[in-house]
DOBA-988443 format. One record per residue: residue in three letters; x, y, z of N, C-alpha, C in turn. Coordinates in steps of 0.1 Angstrom, whole numbers. Example, Ala and Ser with C-alpha at 12.3 -4.5 7.8 and 13.67 -1.06 7.14 Angstrom:
BEGIN
(ALA,(132,-57,78),(123,-45,78),(132,-33,78))
(SER,(128,-22,71),(137,-11,71),(129,0,79))
//
This chain:
BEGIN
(UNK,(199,688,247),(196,675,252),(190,675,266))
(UNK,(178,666,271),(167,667,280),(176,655,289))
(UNK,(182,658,299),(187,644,305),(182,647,322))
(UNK,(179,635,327),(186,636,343),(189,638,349))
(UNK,(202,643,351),(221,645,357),(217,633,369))
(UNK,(231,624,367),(234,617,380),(239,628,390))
(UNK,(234,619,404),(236,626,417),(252,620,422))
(UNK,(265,622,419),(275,618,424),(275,617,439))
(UNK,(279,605,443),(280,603,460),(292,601,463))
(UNK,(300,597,474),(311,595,480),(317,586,472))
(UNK,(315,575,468),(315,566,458),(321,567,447))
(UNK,(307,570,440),(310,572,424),(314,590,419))
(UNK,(318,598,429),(324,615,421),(335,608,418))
(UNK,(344,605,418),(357,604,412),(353,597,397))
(UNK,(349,588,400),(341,582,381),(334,594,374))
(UNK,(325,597,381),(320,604,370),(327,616,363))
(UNK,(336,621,375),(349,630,372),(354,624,357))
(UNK,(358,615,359),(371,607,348),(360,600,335))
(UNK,(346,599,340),(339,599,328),(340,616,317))
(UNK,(338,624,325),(336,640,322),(348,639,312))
(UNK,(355,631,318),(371,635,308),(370,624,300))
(UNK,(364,616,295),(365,604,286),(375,592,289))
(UNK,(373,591,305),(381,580,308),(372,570,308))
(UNK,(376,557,301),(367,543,308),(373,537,319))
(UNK,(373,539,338),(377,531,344),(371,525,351))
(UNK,(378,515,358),(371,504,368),(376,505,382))
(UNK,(369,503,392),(377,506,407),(385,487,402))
(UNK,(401,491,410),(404,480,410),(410,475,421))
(UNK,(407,464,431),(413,463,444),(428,457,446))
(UNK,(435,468,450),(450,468,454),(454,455,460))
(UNK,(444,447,463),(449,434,470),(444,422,467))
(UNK,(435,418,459),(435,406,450),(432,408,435))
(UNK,(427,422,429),(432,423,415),(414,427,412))
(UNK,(403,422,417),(393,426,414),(390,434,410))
(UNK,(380,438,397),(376,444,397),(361,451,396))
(UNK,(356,463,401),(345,466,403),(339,478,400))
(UNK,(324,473,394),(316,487,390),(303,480,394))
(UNK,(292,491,398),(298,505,401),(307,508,416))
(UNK,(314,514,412),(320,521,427),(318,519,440))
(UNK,(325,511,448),(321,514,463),(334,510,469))
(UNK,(331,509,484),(338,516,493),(350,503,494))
(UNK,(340,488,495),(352,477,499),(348,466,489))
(UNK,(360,459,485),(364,451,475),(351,437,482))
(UNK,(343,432,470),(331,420,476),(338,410,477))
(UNK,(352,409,467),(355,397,467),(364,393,481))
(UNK,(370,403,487),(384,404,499),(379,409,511))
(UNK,(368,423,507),(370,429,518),(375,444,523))
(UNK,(391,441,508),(398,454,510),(389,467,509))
(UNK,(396,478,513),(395,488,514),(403,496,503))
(UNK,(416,491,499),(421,494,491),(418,495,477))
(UNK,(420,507,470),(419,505,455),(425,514,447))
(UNK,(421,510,431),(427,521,424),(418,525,414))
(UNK,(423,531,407),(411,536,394),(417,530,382))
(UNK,(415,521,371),(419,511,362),(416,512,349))
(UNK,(420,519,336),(415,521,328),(412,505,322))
(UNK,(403,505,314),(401,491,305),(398,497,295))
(UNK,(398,485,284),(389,485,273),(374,487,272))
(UNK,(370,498,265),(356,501,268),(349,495,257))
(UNK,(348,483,261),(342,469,255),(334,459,261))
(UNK,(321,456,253),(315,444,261),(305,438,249))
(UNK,(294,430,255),(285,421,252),(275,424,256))
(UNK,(261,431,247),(250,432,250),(242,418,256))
(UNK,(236,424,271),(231,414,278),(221,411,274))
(UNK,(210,424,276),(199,425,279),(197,443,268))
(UNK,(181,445,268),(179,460,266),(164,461,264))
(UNK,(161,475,268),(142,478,268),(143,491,258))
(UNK,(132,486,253),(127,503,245),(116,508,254))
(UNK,(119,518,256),(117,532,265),(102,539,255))
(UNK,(91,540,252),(82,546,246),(78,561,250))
(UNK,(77,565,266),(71,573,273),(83,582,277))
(UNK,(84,595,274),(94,605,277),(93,603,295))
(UNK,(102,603,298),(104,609,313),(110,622,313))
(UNK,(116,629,310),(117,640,311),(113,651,296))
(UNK,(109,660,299),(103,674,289),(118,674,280))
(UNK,(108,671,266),(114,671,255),(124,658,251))
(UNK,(124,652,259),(128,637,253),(122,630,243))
(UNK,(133,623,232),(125,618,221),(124,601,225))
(UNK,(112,597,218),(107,588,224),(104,581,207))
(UNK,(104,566,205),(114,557,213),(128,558,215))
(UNK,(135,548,227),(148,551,225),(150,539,235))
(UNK,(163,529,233),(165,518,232),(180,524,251))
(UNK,(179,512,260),(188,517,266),(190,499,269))
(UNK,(206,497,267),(211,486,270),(219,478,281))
(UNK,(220,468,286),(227,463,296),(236,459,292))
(UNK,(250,462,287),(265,455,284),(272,444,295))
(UNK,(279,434,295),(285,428,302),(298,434,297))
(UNK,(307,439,308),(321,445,301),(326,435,299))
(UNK,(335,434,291),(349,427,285),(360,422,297))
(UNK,(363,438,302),(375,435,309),(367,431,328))
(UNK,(359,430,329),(354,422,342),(336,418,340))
(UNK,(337,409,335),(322,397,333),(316,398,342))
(UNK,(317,402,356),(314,399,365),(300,417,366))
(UNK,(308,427,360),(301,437,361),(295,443,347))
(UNK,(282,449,349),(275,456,338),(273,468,338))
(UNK,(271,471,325),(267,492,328),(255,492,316))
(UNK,(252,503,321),(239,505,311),(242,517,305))
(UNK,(232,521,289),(235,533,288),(227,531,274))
(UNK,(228,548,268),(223,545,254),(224,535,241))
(UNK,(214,530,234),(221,525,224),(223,532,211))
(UNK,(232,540,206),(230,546,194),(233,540,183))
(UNK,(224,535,177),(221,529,166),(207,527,161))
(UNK,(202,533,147),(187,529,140),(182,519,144))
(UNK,(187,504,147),(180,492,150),(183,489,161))
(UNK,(179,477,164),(174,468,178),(188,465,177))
(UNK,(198,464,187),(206,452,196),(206,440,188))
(UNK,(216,429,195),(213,418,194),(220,413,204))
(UNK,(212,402,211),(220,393,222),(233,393,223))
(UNK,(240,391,225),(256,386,228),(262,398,220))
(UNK,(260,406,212),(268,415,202),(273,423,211))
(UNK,(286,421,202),(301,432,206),(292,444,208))
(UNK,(298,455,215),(296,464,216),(311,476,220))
(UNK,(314,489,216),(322,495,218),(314,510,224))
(UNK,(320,514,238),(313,526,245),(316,537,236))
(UNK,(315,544,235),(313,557,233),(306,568,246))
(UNK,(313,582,242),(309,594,251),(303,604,245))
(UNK,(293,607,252),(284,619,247),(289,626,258))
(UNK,(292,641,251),(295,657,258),(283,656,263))
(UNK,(280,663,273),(266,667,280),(271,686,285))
(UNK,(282,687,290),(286,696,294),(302,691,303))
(UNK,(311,703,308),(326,708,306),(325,695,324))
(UNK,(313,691,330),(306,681,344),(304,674,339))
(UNK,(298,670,327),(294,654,326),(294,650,314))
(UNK,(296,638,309),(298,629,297),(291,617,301))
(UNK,(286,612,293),(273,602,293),(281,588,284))
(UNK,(283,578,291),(285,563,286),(275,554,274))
(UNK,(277,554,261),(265,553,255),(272,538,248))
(UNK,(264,538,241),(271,518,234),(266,520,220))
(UNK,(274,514,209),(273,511,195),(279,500,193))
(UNK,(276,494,182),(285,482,177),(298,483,172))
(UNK,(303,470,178),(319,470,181),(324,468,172))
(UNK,(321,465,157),(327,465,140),(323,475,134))
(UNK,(323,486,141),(324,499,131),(337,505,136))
//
């Protein structure tokens, strides 16, 4: 597989860590309940500083999605569909990732994450539909 690799920062290494391991979590703030992705340092809603790491349901609602025609990296297959989910467990935040499925998305459809192995470092957040 021809990927990327995300560059982990002060931030997001602990996530990607707990991605590696097939965790879905969310930073969540110790002091009004917020929660937040992607990763950072203080709570938007408070302020705090405080937080934790929050497992949820790795579930959402396709927002948005583009098909990709033009490899960006050597040996990527081309087309390939990458989507915007609204999560389930905080509306407020979205994650993107592969769509693995033969056809197009559809607006508002369920969606359930799934993890692609990349290696023993990293695991990749991908999206299928949420009635299989």
């Amino acid at each position: 597989m021809s990927i990327i690799r995300p560059i982990p920062d002060r931030d997001s290494a602990a996530w990607w860590a707990r991605a590696a391991r097939h965790e879905f979590v969310l930073q969540g703030c110790d002091a009004c309940g917020t929660l937040r992705f992607p990763a950072r340092a203080y709570c938007h809603a408070c302020r705090s500083k405080d937080w934790s790491w929050r497992p949820v349901e790795p579930t959402g609602t396709i927002e948005s999605w583009i098909v990709t025609h033009q490899a960006f990296t050597p040996g990527a297959a081309t087309p390939y569909v990458v989507v915007m989910v609204r999560l389930t467990a905080a509306p407020d935040c979205v994650m993107y990732g592969n769509w693995c499925r033969g056809r197009e998305p559809h607006p508002g459809e369920l969606v359930q994450a799934s993890f692609t192995y990349v290696d023993e470092e990293l695991s990749l957040i991908n999206w299928r539909p949420g009635t299989e």
